[in-house]
C-alpha positions as CSV (number, residue, x, y, z in Angstrom):
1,X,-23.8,34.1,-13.4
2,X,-25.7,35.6,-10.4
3,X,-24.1,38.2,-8.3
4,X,-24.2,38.8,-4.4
5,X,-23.0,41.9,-2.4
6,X,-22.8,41.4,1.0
7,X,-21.3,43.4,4.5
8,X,-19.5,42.2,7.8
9,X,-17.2,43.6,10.1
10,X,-14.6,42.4,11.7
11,X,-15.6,42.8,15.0
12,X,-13.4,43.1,18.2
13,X,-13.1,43.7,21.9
14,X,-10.6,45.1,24.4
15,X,-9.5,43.7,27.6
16,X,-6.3,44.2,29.8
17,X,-4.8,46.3,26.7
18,X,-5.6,43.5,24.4
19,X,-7.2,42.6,21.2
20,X,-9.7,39.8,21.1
21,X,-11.1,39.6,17.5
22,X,-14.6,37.4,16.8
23,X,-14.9,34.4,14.7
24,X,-18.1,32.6,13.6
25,X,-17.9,28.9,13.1
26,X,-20.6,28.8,9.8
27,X,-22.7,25.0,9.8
28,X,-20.7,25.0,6.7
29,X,-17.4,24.5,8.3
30,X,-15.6,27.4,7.9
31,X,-14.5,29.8,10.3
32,X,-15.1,33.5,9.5
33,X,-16.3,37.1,10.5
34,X,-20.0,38.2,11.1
35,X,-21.9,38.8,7.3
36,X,-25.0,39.0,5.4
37,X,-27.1,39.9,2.2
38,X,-27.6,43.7,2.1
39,X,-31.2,43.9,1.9
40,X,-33.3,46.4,-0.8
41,X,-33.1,49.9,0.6
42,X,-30.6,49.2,3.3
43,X,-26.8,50.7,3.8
44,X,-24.0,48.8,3.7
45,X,-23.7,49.8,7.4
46,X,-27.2,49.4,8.2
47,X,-26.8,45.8,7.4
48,X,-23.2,45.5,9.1
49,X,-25.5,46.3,12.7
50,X,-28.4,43.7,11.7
51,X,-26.1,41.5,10.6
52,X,-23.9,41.1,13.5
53,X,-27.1,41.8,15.9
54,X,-28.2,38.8,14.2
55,X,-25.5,36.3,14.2
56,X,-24.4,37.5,16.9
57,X,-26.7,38.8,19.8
58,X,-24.4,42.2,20.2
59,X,-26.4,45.0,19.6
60,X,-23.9,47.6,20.6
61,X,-21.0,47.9,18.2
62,X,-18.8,51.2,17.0
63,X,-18.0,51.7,13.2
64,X,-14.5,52.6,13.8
65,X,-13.8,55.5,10.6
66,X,-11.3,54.7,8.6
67,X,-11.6,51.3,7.6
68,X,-13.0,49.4,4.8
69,X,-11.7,46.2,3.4
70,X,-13.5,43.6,0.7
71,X,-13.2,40.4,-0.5
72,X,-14.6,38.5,-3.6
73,X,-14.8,35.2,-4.3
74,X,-17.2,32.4,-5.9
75,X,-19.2,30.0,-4.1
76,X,-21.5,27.3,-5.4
77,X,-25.3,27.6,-4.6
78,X,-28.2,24.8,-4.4
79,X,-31.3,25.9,-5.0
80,X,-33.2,22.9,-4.4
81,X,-32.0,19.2,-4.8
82,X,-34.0,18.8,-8.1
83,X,-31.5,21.4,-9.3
84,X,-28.6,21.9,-10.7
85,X,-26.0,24.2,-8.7
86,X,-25.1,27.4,-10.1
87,X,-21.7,29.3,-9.5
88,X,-22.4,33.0,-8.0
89,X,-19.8,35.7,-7.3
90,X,-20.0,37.3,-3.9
91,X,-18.0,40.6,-3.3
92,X,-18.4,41.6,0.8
93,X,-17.4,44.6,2.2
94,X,-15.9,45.2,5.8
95,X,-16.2,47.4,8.8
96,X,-14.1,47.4,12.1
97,X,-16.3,47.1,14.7
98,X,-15.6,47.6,18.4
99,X,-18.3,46.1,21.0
100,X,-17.6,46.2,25.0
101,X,-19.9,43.0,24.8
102,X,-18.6,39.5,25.2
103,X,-21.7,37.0,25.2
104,X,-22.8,35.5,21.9
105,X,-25.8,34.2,21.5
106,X,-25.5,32.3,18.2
107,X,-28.3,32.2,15.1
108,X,-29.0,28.8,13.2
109,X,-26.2,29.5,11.2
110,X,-23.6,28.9,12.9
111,X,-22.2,26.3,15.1
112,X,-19.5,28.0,17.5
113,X,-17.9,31.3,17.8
114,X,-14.3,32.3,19.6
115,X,-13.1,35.2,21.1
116,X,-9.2,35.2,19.8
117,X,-6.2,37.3,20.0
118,X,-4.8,38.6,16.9
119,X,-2.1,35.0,16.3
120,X,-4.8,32.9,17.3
121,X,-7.9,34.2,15.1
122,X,-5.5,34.1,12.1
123,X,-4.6,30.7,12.3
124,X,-8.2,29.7,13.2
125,X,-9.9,31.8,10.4
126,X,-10.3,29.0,7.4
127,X,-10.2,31.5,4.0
128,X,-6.9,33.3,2.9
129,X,-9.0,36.2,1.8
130,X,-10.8,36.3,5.7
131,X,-6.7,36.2,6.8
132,X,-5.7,38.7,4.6
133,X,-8.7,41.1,5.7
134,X,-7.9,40.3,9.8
135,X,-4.2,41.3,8.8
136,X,-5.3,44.6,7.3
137,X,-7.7,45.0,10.4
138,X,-5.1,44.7,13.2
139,X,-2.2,46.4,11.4
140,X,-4.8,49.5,10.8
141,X,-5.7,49.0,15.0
142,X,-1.7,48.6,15.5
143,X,-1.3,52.0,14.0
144,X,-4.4,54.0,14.9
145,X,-5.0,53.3,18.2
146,X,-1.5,52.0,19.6
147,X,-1.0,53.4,23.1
């Protein structure tokens, strides 16, 4: 079975004291966070910034220290229509990012994206592992940075 490793970051904004998190809506259907293959000789952090410089448009975010989260799952993959589809487990590890940007300019991968407070980007976030991950994210922001 092949195997993928990936990075995101859950990526996030302040305004009037509060918490808008970013959500990608993938041509797939899904709502989720801002990822990507890590490519040969690349960080895991060097592909967080290219990755969501490239979904995304923002080119200024801030690893914030302290957090790292992952997921796996498995995901089917077609190759070609001629054939058959193979089953490949994914792990993806994530950052916190912090940008002061707000406009998205989208890739081809995606169809929509949401700027959503913490209530909002949970319920509109369509994986349980993405939920669980945006749980971890605020409560670490709840109790790190709480003013």
């Amino acid at each position: 079975m092949p195997k993928e490793k990936s990075a995101g970051a859950i990526v996030f904004r302040e305004k009037d004291n509060r918490v808008y998190y970013l959500l990608l809506h993938y041509d797939a259907g899904h709502w989720d966070f801002p990822k990507g293959h890590i490519e040969e000789g690349e960080t895991e952090l060097e592909t967080v910034k290219r990755e969501v410089e490239e979904e995304t448009g923002i080119s200024e975010i801030k690893i914030i220290d302290g957090f790292k989260e992952w997921v796996k799952y498995f995901f089917r993959r077609n190759y070609n229509k001629k054939e058959k589809s193979v089953w490949v487990f994914k792990i993806v590890d994530f950052y916190l990012a912090k940008t002061k940007e707000k406009e998205i300019k989208l890739s081809f991968e995606h169809k929509n994206y949401k700027w959503l407070e913490y209530k909002e980007a949970k319920n509109q976030l369509t994986f349980k592992n993405a939920k669980e991950i945006l749980e971890k994210a605020n409560s670490f922001l709840i109790k790190n940075y709480a003013s």
